[in-house]
MDTraj code that builds the backbone (N, CA, C; nanometers):
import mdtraj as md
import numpy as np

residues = "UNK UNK UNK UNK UNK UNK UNK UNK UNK UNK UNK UNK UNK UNK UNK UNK UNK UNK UNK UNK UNK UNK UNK UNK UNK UNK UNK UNK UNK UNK UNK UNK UNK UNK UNK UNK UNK UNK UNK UNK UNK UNK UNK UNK UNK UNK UNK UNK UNK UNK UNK UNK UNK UNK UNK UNK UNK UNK UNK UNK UNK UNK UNK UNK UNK UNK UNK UNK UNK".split()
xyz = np.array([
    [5.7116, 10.8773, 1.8574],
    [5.7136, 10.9590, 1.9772],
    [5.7081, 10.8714, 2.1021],
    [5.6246, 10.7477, 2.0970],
    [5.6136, 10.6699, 2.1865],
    [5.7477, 10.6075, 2.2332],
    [5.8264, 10.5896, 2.1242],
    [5.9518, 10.5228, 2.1318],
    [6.0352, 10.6081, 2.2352],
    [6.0564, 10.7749, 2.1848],
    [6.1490, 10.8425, 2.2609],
    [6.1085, 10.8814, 2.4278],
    [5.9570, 10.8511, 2.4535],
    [5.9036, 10.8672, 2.5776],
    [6.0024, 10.7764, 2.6613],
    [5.9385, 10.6242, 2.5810],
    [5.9966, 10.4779, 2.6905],
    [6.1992, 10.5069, 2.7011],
    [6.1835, 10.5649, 2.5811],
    [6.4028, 10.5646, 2.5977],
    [6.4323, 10.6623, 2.7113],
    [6.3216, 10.7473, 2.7328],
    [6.3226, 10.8315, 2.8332],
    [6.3272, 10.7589, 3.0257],
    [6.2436, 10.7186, 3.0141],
    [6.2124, 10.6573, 3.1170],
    [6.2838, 10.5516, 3.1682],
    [6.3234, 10.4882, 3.0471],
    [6.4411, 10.3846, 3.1095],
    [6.5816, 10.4873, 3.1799],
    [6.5863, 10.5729, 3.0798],
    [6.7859, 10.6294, 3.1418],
    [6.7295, 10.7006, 3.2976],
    [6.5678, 10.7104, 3.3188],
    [6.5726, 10.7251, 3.4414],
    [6.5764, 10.6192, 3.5426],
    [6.5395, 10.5428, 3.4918],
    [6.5338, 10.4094, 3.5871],
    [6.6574, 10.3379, 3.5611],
    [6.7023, 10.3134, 3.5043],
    [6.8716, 10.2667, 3.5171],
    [6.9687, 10.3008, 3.6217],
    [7.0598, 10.2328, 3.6535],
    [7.1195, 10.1984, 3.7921],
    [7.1846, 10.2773, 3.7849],
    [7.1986, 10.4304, 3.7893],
    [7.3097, 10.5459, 3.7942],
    [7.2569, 10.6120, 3.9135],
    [7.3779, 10.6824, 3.9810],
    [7.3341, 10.8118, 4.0590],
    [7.3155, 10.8830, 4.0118],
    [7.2222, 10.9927, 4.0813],
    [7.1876, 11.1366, 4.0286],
    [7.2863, 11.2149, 4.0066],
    [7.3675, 11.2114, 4.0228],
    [7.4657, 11.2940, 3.9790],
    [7.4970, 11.2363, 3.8428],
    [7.5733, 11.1189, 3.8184],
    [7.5695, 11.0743, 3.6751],
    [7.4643, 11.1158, 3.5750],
    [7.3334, 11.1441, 3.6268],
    [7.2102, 11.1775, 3.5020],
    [7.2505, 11.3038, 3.5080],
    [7.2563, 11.3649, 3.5917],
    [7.2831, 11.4994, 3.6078],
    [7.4003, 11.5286, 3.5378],
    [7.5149, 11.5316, 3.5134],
    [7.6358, 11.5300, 3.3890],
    [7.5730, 11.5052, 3.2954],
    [7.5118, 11.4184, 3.2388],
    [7.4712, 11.3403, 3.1335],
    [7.3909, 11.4377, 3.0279],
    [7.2960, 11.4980, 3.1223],
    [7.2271, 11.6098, 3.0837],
    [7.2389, 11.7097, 3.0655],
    [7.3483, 11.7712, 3.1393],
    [7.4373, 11.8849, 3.1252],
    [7.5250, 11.8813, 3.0266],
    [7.5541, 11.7367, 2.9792],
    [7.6676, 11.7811, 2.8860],
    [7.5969, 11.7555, 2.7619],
    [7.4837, 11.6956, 2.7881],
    [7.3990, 11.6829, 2.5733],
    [7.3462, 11.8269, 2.5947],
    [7.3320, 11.9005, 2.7120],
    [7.2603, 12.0678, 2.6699],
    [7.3897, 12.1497, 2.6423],
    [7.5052, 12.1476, 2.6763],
    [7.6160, 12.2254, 2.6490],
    [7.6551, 12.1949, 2.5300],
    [7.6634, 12.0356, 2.4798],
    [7.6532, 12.0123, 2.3684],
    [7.5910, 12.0641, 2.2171],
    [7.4711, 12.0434, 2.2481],
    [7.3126, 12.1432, 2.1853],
    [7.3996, 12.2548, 2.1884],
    [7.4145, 12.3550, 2.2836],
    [7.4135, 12.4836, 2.2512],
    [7.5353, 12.5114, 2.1699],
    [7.6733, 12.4728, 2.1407],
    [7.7636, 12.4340, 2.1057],
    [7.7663, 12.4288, 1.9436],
    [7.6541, 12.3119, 1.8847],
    [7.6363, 12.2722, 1.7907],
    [7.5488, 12.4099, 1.7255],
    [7.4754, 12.4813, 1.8389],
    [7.4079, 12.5738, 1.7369],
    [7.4762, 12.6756, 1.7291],
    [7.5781, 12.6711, 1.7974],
    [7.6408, 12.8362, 1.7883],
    [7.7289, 12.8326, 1.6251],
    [7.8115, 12.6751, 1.6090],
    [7.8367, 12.6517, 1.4905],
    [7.7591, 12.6330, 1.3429],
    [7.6490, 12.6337, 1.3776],
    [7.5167, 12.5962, 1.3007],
    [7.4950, 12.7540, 1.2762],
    [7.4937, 12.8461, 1.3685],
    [7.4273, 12.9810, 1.3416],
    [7.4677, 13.0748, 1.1985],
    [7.4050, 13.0909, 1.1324],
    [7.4502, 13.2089, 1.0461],
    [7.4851, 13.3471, 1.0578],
    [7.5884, 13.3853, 1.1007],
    [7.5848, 13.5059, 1.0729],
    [7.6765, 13.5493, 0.9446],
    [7.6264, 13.6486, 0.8916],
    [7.5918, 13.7428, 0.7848],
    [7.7415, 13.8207, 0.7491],
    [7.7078, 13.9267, 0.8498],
    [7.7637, 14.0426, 0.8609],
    [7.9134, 14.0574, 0.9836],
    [7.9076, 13.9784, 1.0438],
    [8.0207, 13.9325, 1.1706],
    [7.9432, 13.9672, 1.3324],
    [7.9538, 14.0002, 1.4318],
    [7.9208, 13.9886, 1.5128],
    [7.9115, 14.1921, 1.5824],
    [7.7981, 14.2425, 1.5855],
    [7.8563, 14.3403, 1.6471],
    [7.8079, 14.3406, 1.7772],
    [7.7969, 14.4583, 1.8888],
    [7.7325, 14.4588, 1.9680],
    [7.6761, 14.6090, 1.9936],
    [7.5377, 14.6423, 1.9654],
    [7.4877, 14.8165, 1.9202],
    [7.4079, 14.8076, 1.8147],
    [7.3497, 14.9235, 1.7961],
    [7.1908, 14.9127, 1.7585],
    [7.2785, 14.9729, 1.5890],
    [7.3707, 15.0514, 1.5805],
    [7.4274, 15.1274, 1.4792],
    [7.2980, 15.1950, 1.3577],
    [7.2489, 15.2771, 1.4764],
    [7.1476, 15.3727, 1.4738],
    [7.2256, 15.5427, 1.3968],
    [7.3463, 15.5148, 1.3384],
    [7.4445, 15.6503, 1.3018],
    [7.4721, 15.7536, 1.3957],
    [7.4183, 15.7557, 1.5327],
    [7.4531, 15.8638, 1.6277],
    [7.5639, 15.8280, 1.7411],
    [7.6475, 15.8773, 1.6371],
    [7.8085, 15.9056, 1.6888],
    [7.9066, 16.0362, 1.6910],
    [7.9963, 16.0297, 1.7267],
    [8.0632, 16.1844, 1.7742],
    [8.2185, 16.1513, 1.7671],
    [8.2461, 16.1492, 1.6079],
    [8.3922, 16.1135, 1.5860],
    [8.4094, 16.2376, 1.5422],
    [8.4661, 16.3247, 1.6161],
    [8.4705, 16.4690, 1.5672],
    [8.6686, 16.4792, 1.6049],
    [8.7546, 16.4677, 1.5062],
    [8.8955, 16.4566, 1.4871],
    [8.9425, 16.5337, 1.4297],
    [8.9014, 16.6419, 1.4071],
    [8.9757, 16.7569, 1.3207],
    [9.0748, 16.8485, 1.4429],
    [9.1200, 16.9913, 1.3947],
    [9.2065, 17.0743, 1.4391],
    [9.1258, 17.1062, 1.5730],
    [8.9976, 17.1046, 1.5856],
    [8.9190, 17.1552, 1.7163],
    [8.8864, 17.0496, 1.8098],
    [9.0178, 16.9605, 1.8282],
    [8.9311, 16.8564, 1.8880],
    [9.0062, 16.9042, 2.0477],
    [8.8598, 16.8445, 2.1724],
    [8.8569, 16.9126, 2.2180],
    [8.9929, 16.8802, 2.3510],
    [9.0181, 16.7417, 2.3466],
    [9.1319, 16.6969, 2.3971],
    [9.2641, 16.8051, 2.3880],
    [9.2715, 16.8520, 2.2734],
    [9.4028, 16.9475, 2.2788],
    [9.4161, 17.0784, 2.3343],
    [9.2877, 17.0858, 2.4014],
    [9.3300, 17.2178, 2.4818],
    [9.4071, 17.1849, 2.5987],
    [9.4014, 17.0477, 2.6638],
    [9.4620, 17.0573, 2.7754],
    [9.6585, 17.0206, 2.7403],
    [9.6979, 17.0702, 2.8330],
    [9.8871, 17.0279, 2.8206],
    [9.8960, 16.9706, 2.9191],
])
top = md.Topology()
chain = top.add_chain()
for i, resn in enumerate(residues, 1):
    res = top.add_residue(resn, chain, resSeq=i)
    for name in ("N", "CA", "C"):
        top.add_atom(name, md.element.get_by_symbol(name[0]), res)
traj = md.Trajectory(xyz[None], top)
């Protein structure tokens, strides 16, 4: 742990502008998130809804769209 502190402290003290750390960091966290989205398991595919069964697919002869012309 001691090790990753000091590796820390140096890439701050190293001769870059802030902006360079600033990319640097932005792109190992876009990275990270990237790697976990490929890492993630999903199961079942992706939905979006609780699919709690309360729905209203009602398609028969009474549907209510066909009253209008």
């Amino acid at each position: 742990m001691r090790q990753i502190w000091e590796d820390i402290k140096y890439f701050f003290v190293r001769d870059w502008t802030m902006t360079e750390k600033v990319l640097i960091i932005l792109c190992c966290l876009l990275l990270g998130m990237i790697k976990g989205f490929f890492l993630a398991p999903i199961k079942k595919g992706i939905s979006c809804g609780n699919n709690n069964g309360n729905t209203y697919n009602s398609l028969d002869d009474e549907y209510w769209l066909d009253d209008e012309e």
